[in-house]
N, C-alpha and C positions, 0 to 999 in steps of 0.2 A: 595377534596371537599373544596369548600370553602362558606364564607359569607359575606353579607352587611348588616351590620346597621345601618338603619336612624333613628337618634336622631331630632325628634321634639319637640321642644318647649313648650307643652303642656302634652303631653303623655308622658307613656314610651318608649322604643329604638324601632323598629318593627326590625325584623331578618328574611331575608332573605335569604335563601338557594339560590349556582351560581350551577344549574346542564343543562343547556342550554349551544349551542355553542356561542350564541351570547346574552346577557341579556340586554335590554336596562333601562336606567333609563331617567326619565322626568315627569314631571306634567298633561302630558294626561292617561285619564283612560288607555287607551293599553297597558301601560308600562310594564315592568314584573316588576322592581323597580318603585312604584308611589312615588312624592314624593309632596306632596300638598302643597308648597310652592310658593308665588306669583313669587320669586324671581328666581324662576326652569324656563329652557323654557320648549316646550310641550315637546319638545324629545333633552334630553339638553347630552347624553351623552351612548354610549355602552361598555359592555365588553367583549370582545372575548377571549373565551377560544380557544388556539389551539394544546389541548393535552398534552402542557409541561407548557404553562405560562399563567396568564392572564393579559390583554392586557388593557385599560381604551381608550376610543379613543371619539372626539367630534362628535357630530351629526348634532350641529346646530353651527354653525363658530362663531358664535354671542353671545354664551352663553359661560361664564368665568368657570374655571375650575383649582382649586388648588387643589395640590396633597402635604400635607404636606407642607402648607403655600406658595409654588412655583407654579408661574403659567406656567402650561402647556397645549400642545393639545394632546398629546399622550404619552403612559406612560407605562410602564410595574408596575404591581401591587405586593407588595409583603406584609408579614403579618406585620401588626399593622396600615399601610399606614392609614392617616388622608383623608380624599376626601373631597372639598368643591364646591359645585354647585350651583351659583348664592351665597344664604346663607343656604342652606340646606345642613346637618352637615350628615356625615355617614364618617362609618368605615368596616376595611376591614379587612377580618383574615381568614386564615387557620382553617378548622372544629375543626382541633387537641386541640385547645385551652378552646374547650366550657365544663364543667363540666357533670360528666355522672349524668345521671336524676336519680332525689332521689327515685327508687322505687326496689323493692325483686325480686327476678326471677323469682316467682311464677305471680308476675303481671305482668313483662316485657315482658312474654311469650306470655302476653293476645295482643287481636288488641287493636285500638286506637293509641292514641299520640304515648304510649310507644312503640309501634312497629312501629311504624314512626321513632322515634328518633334511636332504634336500626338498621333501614335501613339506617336513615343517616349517623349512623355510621361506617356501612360496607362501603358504599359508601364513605366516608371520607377515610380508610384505603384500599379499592381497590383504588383509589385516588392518595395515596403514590405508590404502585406496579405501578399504568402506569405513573408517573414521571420517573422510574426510568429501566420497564423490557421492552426489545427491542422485546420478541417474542411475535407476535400477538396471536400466536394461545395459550401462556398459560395464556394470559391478557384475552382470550373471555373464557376459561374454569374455571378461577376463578372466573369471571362474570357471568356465568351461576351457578355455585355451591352455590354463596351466595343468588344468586336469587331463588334457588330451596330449600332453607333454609329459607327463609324469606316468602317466599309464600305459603311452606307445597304442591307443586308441585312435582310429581313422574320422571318428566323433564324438562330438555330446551333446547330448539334450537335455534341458530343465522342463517339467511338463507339471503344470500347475491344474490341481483338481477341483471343478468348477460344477456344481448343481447344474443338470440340464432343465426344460420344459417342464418334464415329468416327474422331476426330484431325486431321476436317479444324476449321479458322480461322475461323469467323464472327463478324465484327464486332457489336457489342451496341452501344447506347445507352447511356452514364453517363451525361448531362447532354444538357438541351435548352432552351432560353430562344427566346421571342420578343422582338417590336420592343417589346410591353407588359411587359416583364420579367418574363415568369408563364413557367414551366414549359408545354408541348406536349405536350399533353394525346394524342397519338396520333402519338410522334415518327416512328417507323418508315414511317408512312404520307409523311411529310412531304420524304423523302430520295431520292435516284436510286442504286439497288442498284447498278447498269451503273457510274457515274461513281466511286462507294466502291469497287468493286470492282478497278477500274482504277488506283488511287491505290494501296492497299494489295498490290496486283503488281507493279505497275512502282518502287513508291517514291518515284515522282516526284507532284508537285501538278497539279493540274489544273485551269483556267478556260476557265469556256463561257461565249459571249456571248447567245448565243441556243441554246437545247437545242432545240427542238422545228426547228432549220432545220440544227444543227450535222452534218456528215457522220458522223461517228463516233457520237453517242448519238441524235441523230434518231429512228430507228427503236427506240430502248429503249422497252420495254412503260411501267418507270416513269417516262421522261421524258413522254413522249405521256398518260399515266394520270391524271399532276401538272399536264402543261403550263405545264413547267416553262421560265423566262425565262433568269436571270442567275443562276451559280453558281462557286462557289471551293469546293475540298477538296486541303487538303493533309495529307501523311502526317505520325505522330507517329513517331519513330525513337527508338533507345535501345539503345546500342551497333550502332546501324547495320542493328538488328533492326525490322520495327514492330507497331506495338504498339496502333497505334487510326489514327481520322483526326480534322480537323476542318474540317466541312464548313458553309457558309454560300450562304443561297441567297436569292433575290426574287422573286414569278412576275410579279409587274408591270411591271418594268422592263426591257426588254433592256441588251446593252450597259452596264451598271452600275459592271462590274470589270475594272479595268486592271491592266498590269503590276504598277505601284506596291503598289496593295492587296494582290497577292498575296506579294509581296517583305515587305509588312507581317506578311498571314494565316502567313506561314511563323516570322518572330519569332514572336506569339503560339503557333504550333504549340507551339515550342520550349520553350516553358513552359510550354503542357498535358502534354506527356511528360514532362517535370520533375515535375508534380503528379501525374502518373498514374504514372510511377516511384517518388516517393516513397511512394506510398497502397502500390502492390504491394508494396516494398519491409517496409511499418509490418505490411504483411497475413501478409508470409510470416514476419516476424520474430515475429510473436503466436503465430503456427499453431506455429513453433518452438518459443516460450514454452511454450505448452502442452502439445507433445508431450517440453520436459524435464520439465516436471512430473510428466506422468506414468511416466517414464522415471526420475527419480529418487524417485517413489513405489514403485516396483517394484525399484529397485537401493539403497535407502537403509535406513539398519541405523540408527536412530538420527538419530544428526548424522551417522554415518559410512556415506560413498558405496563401492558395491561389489557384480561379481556375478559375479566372475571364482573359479574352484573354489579356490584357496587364501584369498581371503578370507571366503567360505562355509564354509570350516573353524575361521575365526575367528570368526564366528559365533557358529556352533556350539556351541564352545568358553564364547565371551562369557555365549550365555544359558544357560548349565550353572553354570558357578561364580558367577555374578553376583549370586543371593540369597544364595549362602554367606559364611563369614567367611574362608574360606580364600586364603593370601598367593597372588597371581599374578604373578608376571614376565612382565614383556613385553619382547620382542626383537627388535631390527629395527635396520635401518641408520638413519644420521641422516635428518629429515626423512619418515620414513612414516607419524606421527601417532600413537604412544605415546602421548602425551597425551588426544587423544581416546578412545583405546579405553580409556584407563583413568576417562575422566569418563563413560564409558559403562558400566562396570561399577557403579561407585559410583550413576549415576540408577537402574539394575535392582537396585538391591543394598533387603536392608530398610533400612539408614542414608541413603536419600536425603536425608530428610528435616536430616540430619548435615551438619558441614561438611565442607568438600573443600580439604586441604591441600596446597601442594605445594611440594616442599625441591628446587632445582636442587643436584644436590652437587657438579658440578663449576663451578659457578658463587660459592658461599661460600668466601673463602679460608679453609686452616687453623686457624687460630687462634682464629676465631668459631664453626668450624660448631659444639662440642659444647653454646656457647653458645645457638644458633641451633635447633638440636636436642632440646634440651632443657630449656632457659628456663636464668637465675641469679638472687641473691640477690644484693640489695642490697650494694655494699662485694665483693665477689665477686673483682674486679680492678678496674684503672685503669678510669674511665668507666663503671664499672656505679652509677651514681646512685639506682639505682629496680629492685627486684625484678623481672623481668620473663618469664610465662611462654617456655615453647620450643615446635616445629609438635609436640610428640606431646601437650604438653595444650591447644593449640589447634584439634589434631584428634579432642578426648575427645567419643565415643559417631557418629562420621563416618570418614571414608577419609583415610587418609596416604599421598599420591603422592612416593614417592623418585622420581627421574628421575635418568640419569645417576650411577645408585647404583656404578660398577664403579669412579666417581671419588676413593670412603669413603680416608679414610686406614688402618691397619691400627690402629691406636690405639680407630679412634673405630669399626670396624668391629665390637671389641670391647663397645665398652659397647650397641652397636646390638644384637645377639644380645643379651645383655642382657637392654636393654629390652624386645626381642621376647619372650624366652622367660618372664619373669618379670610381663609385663604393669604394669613399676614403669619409675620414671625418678628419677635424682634431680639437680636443680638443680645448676649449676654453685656451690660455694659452702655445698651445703646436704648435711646427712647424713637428712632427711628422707625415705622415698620418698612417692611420685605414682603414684596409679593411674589406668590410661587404657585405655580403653574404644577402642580403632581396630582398622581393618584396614589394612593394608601393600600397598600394591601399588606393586613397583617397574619400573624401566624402563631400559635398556643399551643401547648400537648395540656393547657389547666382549663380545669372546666370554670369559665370565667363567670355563669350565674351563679354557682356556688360561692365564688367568690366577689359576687354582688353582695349577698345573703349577709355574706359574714363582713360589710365593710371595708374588703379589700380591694374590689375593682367598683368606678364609678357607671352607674347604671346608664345616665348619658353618652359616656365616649362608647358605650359598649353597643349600643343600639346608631351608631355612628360610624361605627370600626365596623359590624358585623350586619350589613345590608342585607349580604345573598354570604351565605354560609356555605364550603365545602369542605366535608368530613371526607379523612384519606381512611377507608378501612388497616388494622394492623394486617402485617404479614399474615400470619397465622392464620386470616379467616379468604385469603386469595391462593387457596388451592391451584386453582387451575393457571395463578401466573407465575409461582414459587420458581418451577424448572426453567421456564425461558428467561426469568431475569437471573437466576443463578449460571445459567448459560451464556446470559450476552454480560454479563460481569469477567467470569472467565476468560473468556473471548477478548473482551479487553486490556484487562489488566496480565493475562499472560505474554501477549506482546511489547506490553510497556515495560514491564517485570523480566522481558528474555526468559522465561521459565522456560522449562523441558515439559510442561504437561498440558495438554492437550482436553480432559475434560476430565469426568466422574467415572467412580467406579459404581456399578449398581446397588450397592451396598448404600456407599455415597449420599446416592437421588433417595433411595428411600430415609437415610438417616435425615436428609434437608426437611423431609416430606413432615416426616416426626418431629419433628425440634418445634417447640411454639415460638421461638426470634422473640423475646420481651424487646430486642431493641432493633426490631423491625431490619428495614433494608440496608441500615446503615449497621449494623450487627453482621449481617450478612456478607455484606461488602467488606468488611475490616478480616474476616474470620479467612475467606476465599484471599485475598493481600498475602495475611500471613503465613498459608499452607502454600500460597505458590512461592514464596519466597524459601521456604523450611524442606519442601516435597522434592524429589530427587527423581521420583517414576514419571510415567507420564498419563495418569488416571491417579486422582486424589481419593484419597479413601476417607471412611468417617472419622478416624483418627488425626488424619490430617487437619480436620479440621473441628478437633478437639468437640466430636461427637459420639463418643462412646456411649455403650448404656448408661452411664452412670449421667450422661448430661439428659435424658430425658425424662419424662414425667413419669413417674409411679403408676399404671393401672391398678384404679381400685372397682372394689368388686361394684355393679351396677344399684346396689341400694343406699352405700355409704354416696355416689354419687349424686343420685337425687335426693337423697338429704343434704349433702352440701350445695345442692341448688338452689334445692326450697330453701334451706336457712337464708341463704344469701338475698332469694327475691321478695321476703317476709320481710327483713331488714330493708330494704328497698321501698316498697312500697311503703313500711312506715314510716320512712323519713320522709317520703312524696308527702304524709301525711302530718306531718310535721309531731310524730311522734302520735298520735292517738289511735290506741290499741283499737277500741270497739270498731272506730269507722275501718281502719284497715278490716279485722277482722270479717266484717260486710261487704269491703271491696272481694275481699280471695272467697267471700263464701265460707268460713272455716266460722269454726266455735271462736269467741276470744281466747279459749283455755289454750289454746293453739298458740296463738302468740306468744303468750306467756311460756310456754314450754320451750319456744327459741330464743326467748331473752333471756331463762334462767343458763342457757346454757355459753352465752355469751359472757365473759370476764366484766366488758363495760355494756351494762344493759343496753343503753341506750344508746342510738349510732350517733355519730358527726354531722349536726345540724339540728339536734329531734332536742335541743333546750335545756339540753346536760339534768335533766329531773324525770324522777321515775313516776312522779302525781300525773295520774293520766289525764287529758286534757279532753273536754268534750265541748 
């Protein structure tokens, strides 16, 4: 339980009880916190309870909000916290802290304040039990016990509303407690269908003084069947939907239950739908659990997630060459998981049992890699102290992952065919050779004929390096595996991370759906890291993961797009052509005047590769 206290200016503090899921505070009458301050907006701020913490969050973007002198827009609350709103001063604190009311037990017994205060207080201390007990059903039996104590009820019942066959609502029983604190042995018998029935229709609570005289239930089969006295049921809401009731009854007593009580029965409501939220909540997040499981048993290749046809081709591919010794290339734009597919080939491969090397090349600066590459001797150069192999005899009779191999200098590109073709290495330092026992598997986001073309990668190692080729498609274009791998990420890294969140909000999945990831999986991965670390709910929203509209692509209208298509595959195919308009023109079918009308429109006529000259070439 907890509280607010607005300090005005005039008066003294008003105190506030927080037994809603959501409380808002503002300057309009609706408020549950009012705070009659010019300088409040009308609805300037709420707090969400969600079971475990509460939460402070803005309502109106416009309205200023310090939390212990720091301005913020969302906040986790905790006791003593200072709140400032426009200029209206309030405080916040745990019930724990409020002094027990100065009265005998001979009064405290009676109704009134003091039997308010003593319900707040149970409520305060059932309060600490669900911060801290995981089982629903002893958190709804000690909810019913304090309540059937505080009311002078003979029972109570928690009755959770559940879709039937048919799609109609029928309320169930989860929890039932007598005055003896034992479970009700035949709860259903024990309750008025008529009076549940009425509270989960209308939404509103309902107390009868006398049932068997009251005009409205009088004539119910089960009030007359039970003969039935004094009775409270009030609804369990959740999002303003409901969800169950909680119903408390006495058949001995009339007249039993007053306003007060029921003012009270509606706080405790509000925290069986809390604990019945949370239980649905823990239910549908397992059922999830389980149905990724099985969803990444049926779409998982390995460690590697996937079931979209271009990755089924890599597959394919993977378990073909993977017990062979044959060198594999692998290609893909940055962040698609090269990495992985190649620690997937080496586990299929027979050197599993082998080590698994791997040389970032664009990461060793010059001057070390041949070092780095192929171990030196002793005295070798400055700072060679100690003989020291390189990754290709550290990779002897296991796999050698080049990554980022388009980064080789042309020097050392040399002694790499080399080493490939001759299966020798020799020491920086040394005229000995080294025989090594590896397979080569490298990895590029660079299109490496291109840079054949231009003198940068040697046309040899390349047809050495790249036997059997596998392209990783980008994210962007595996639609159908976007959700299960943003899910088994989640899933992961929220246990390693101890986060509070649990999965996506729908918003979420569709903003993931939209986003094109330029840096693929590993973009992805990093973005989901930093929202479970920053995110405080337990459903990540597209903010969280710095998805807003503003991070997606612009729709433009459907003509500027096929013109920027056609522009792009007009320049394409003329560079296939090594720049010569007429033949291009002939490949597309189109006039030459065509071409010309997309190079005028281009700043540098001529693309990258097409011979930096606008003299057409025939």
């Amino acid at each position: 339980m907890a509280l607010v206290r607005y300090y005005p200016s005039d008066s003294a503090p008003v105190l506030t009880p927080i037994h809603k899921p959501v409380t808002t505070l503002g300057r309009a009458l609706d408020n549950d916190v009012r705070l009659p301050d010019p300088s409040a907006a009308e609805h300037h701020a709420q707090i969400v309870f969600d079971g475990r913490d509460f939460q402070l969050e803005e309502i109106d973007r416009t309205a200023e909000i310090l939390i212990n002198g720091k301005k913020k827009r969302r906040a986790r609350l905790v006791n003593g916290d200072r709140v400032t709103l426009g200029r209206a001063q309030l405080g916040f604190s745990m019930f724990s802290e409020l002094p027990a009311p100065p009265v005998d037990d001979d009064h405290d017994a009676g109704g009134g304040a003091s039997n308010e205060l003593r319900g707040l207080r149970r409520l305060q201390a059932f309060s600490e039990r669900l911060m801290t007990s995981r089982s629903v059903d002893d958190l709804l039996e000690t909810l019913l016990d304090d309540v059937i104590e505080l009311t002078g009820a003979s029972r109570g019942i928690v009755l959770l509303v559940e879709p039937g066959e048919s799609g109609d609502r029928h309320p169930t029983v989860r929890a039932s407690r007598n005055v003896q604190r034992e479970a009700i042995q035949d709860p259903t018998g024990a309750i008025s269908d008529s009076i549940v029935s009425q509270v989960i229709e209308t939404k509103r609570p309902v107390i009868v003084s006398d049932a068997l005289t009251d005009t409205t239930f009088g004539k119910s089969e089960s009030v007359i069947a039970l003969r039935l006295s004094s009775v409270m049921c009030v609804p369990l809401l959740a999002q303003g939907e409901v969800i169950g009731a909680l119903y408390v009854g006495n058949d001995e007593i009339k007249h039993l239950f007053d306003r007060t009580q029921l003012d009270l029965l509606n706080v405790f409501g509000s925290q069986a739908s809390l604990i019945l939220q949370n239980a649905m909540l823990v239910s549908a997040l397992r059922a999830d659990k389980e149905k990724l499981k099985t969803e990444l048993h049926d779409k998982r290749f390995g460690e590697i997630i996937g079931s979209c046809a271009s990755m089924m081709e890599v597959f394919r591919k993977l378990q073909k060459v993977a017990a062979t010794d044959i060198s594999v290339m692998i290609t893909g734009e940055t962040g698609t998981g090269k990495e992985l597919i190649a620690r997937e080939l080496h586990r299929r491969s027979n050197r599993e049992k082998g080590p698994f090397i791997t040389v970032n090349c664009g990461a060793i600066p010059e001057n070390l890699m041949e070092s780095e590459m192929f171990g030196h001797v002793k005295g070798a150069f400055t700072g060679a102290i100690a003989s020291r192999p390189g990754k290709f005899q550290q990779a002897d009779a296991g796999t050698l992952f080049l990554d980022e191999v388009g980064e080789l200098t042309l020097q050392l590109q040399v002694k790499l065919l080399r080493a490939i073709q001759e299966r020798v290495v020799y020491r920086v330092g040394d005229s000995r050779p080294e025989k090594c026992d590896i397979r080569i598997i490298a990895a590029t986001n660079r299109n490496l004929e291109d840079m054949i073309k231009t003198g940068e990668f040697r046309e040899d190692l390349y047809y050495r390096l790249n036997v059997v080729n596998i392209w990783l498609p980008p994210l962007r274009e595996r639609a159908d595996d976007i959700f299960i791998i943003a899910k088994a990420l989640l899933s992961k890294y929220a246990d390693e991370l101890k986060s509070p969140v649990r999965g996506y909000s729908p918003q979420a999945l569709a903003a993931i759906k939209r986003y094109t990831w330029p840096g693929n999986i590993r973009q992805l991965e990093n973005r989901i890291k930093k929202a479970l670390v920053l995110c405080d709910k337990s459903l990540l929203g597209p903010e969280d993961m710095d998805l807003g509209p503003e991070a997606m692509e612009a729709i433009v209208p459907l003509e500027k797009a096929k013109e920027d298509f056609q522009r792009r595959y007009v320049l394409e195919v003329l560079e296939r052509n090594n720049g010569n308009r007429t033949q291009t023109a002939r490949d597309l079918g189109v006039d030459p005047r065509t071409i010309f009308r997309y190079l005028e429109k281009e700043q540098n006529p001529m693309p990258s590769g097409a011979g930096g000259t606008s003299v057409e070439k025939e």
